[in-house]
N, C-alpha and C positions, 0 to 999 in steps of 0.2 A: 452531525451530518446535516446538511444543508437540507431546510423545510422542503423545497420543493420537491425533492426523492419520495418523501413521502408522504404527498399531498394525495388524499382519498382515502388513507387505510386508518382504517376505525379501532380494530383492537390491539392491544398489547403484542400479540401474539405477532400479530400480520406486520407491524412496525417492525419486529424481533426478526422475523424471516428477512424481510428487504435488507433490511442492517447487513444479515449474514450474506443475503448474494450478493450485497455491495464487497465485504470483505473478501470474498471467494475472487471477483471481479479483479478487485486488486491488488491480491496477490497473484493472479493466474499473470495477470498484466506485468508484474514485477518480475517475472520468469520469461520472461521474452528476450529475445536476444536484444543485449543493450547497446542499441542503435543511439545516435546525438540527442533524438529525442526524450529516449528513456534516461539518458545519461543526466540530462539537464535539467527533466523530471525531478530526478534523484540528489543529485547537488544543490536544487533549491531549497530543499527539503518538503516541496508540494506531496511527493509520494507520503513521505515519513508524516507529516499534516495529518493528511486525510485516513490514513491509515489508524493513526493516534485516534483521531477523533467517530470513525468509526468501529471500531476495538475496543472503545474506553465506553462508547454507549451501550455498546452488548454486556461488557464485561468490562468492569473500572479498572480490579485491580490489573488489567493488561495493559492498560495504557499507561498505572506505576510503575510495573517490574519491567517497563523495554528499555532501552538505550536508542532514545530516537534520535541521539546526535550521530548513530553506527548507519543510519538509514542513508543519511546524506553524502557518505562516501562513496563515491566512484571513482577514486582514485583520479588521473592525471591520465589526459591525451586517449587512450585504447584500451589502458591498462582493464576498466569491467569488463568487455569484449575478449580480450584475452582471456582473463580469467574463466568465462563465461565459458570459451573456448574448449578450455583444460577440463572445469569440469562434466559440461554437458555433450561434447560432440565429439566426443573419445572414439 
């Protein structure tokens, strides 16, 4: 995770905490309706990045066991929003 997030916390502990609301942050974020923005987020693979890399600081073996090439798909044209669609706004 990028030094600056956690610029002023002193112990192990308080580093450990930031870590986790950054995580919570970004997957609350990845559940948002996947507008162009979130879409392109996603296919850069910027989300699945940062997500890796805060994952793997709390807990290593998370950032082995993911498939963060599954992160970067959003499929073609609407098709996340669709989907998106079907599962959440039934």
């Amino acid at each position: 995770m990028k030094g600056e997030a956690l610029e002023g916390l002193a112990t192990k502990e308080e580093i450990l905490a930031a870590l986790r609301s950054r995580a919570y942050r970004l997957l609350c974020d990845s559940l948002e309706y996947p507008d162009g923005a979130l879409c392109e987020v996603i296919r850069s693979g910027a989300l699945a990045e940062t997500l890796r890399e805060v994952l793997g600081a709390i807990e290593p073996s998370l950032a082995l066991r993911t498939d963060w090439r599954a992160l970067r798909d959003a499929g073609v044209d609407d098709e996340l929003a669709v989907e998106y669609t079907r599962l959440f706004e039934v």
